[in-house]
N, C-alpha and C positions, 0 to 999 in steps of 0.2 A: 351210561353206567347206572344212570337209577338211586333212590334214597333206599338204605336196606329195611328189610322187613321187623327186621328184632333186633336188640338189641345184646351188644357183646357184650362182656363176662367186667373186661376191661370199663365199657360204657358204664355199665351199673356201679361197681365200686366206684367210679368218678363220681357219679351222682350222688351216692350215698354218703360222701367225703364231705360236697358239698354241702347236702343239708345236714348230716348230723356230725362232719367236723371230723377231726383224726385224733390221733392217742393223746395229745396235748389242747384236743381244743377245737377251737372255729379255723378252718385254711382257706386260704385262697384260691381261684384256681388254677392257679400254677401248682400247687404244693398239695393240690386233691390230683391234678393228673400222674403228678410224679409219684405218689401215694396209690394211684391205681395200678402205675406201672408203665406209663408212659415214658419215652425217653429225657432227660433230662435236657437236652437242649432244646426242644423241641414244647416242653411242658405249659410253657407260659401261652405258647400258642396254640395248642391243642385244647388247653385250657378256655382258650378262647372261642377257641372252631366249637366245641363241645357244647357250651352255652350258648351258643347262636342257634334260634329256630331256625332259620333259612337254611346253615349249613346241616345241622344236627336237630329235626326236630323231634326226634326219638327222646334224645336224653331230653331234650329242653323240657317236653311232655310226662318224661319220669321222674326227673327234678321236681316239676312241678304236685304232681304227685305224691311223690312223699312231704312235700310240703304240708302238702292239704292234711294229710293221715297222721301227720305230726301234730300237728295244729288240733285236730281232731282226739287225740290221745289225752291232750293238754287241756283240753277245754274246759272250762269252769261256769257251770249251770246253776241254777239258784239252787235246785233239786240235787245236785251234787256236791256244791259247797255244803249245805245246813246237812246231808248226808253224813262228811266227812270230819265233818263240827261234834255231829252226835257221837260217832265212832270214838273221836281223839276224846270226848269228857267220857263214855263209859271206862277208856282203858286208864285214863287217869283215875277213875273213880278206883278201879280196880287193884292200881299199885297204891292207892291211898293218896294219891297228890290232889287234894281239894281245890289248894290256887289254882292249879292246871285245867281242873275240871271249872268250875265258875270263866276261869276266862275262855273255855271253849264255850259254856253254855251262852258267856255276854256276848258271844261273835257273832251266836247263831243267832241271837234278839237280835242283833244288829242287823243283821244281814235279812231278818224277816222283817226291820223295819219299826223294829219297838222302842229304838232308843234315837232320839233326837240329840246331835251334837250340833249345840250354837254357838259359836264365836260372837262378841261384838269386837270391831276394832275402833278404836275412836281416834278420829284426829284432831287436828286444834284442840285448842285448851282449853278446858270446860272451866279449867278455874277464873276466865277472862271473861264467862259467860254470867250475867244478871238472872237473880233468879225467874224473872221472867221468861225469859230468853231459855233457861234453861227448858222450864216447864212447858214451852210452847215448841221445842224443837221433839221434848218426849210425847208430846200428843201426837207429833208429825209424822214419827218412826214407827207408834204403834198405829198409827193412820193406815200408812203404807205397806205395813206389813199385815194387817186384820185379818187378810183373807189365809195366811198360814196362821197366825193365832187358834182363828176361829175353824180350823179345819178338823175335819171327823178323823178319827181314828179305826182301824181294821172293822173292830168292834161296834162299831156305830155312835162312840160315848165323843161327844165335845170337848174339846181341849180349851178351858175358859182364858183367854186374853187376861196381861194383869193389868190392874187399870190404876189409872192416873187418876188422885185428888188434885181438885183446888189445893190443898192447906199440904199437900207433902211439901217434906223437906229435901235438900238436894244433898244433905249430911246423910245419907244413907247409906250404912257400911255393907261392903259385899265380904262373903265370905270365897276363900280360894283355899283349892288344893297346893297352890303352887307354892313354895316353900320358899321363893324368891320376892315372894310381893310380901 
């Protein structure tokens, strides 16, 4: 009997079922063959034959395919994100939405790499810590960390490390956005 040459009418809407899903959504493939037109008792396992390369390598191969071209539609480039970043702040500029425009233009720093977001998280309790103790464990983090401190920027400009006194104090208030602290 031989594996066929092309692929049927029936083949392809299964495949298509599979990767981009039916009127409600992501299916199965029981409920992509039934959807293609397969018989209902038989669906679950046609469903099955269908997606097997050995038995069906046609579809398996077109399945596959539209995967790729799907994936490939979707894709998000550095070049296409900052693209699409400029697009949404010009048309926010345009209907007057200012916030709209600023947070498209802060995505697109971001995304080029101009804006640094650092967390510290701390554990244990600093208030159990001797001012020594204190002061010798902040030499340590900015130790270990110097070589991001001290790293270039696009621009070529230095990003100067803040640096630790003898005589600081550990009573140093920080300021936050967060409306919780």
């Amino acid at each position: 009997m031989g594996v066929p040459k092309r692929l049927t009418e029936m083949q392809k809407r299964f495949a298509e079922f599979i990767v981009f899903g039916g009127p409600d959504g992501p299916v199965s493939q029981g409920e992509a063959a039934k959807l293609a037109g397969y018989s209902e008792k038989r669906a679950r396992q046609e469903g099955s034959e269908l997606m097997n390369p050995r038995l069906s390598p046609l579809v398996a191969a077109y399945v596959g395919k539209l995967k790729e071209e799907r994936l490939k539609k979707f894709e998000v480039s550095y070049e296409g994100h900052v693209a699409e970043l400029a697009r949404i702040k010009e048309l926010a500029l345009k209907k007057g939405s200012f916030s709209s425009a600023v947070n498209a233009e802060t995505n697109r720093g971001k995304a080029a790499g101009l804006y640094i977001d650092r967390k510290i998280i701390k554990t244990g309790k600093l208030e159990d810590m001797s001012e020594e103790e204190l002061e010798l464990k902040m030499k340590q983090i900015l130790d270990d960390y110097a070589p991001l401190l001290n790293a270039k920027t696009v621009e070529g400009e230095a990003i100067d490390a803040p640096k630790v006194s003898e005589s600081s104090s550990p009573q140093t208030k920080e300021s936050s956005s967060d409306p919780q602290k």
